[in-house]
C-alpha positions in Angstrom: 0.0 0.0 0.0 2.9 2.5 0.7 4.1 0.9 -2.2 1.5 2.3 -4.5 1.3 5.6 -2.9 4.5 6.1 -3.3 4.3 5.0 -6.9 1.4 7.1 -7.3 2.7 10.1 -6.0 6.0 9.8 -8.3 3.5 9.7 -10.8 1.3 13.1 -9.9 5.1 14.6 -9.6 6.2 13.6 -12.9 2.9 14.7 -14.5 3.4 18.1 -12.8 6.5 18.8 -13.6 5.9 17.6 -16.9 2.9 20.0 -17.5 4.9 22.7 -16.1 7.7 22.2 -18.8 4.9 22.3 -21.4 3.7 25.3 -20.1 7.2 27.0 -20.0 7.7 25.5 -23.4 4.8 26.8 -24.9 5.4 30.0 -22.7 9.0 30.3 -24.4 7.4 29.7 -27.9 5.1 32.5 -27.7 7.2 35.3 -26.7 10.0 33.7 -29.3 7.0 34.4 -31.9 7.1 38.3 -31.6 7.6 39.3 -34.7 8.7 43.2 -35.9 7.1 45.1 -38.2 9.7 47.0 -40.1 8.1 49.6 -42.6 10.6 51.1 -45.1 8.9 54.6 -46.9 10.7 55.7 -50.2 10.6 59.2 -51.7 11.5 60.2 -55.1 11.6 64.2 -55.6 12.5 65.1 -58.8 13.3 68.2 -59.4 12.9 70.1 -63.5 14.6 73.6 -63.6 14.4 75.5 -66.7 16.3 78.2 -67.7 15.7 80.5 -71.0 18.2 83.0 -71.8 16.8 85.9 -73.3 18.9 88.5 -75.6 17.6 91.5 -76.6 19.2 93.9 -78.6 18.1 97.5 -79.2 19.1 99.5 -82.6 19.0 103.2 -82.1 19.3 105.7 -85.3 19.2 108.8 -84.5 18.7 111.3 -88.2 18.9 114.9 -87.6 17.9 117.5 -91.0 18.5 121.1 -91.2 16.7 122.7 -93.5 17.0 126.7 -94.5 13.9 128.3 -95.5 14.2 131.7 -97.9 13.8 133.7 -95.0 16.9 132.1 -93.9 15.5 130.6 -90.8 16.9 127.2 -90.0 14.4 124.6 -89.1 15.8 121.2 -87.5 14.1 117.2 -87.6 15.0 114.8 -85.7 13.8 111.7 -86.4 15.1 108.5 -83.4 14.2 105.1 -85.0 14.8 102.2 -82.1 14.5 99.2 -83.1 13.9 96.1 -80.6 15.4 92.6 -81.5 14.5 89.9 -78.6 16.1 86.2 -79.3 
């Protein structure tokens, strides 16, 4: 009869220490199974300058006639001509 107890209660002790492992076991698997989330965000800016180069070139004649009438009065034109020439 001690026997059996004894028996018995090696038993109960092996099947609690046994369910314990599990539980450490299974314990150890779920925190091992954290996983992290890694989230990589890629910008492309691109960037278009233009540049125009303007040239602009101004032509200025400039005509100045003097003309005597028969009074002998002198009477003066001046005629400015620009001329604008954008490239």
């Amino acid at each position: 009869m001690i026997f059996i107890l004894l028996v018995s209660s090696i038993n109960q002790l092996a099947i609690l220490i046994s369910k314990k492992n599990v539980f450490i076991r299974k314990g150890n698997k779920r925190r091992n199974r954290k996983q992290s989330i890694t989230t990589t965000t890629t910008t492309t800016t691109t960037t278009t300058t233009t540049t125009t180069t303007t040239t602009t070139t101004t032509t200025t004649t400039t005509t100045t006639t003097t003309t005597n009438d028969s009074n002998n009065n002198t009477n003066t034109t001046t005629t400015i001509t620009n001329k604008l020439c954008i490239d």
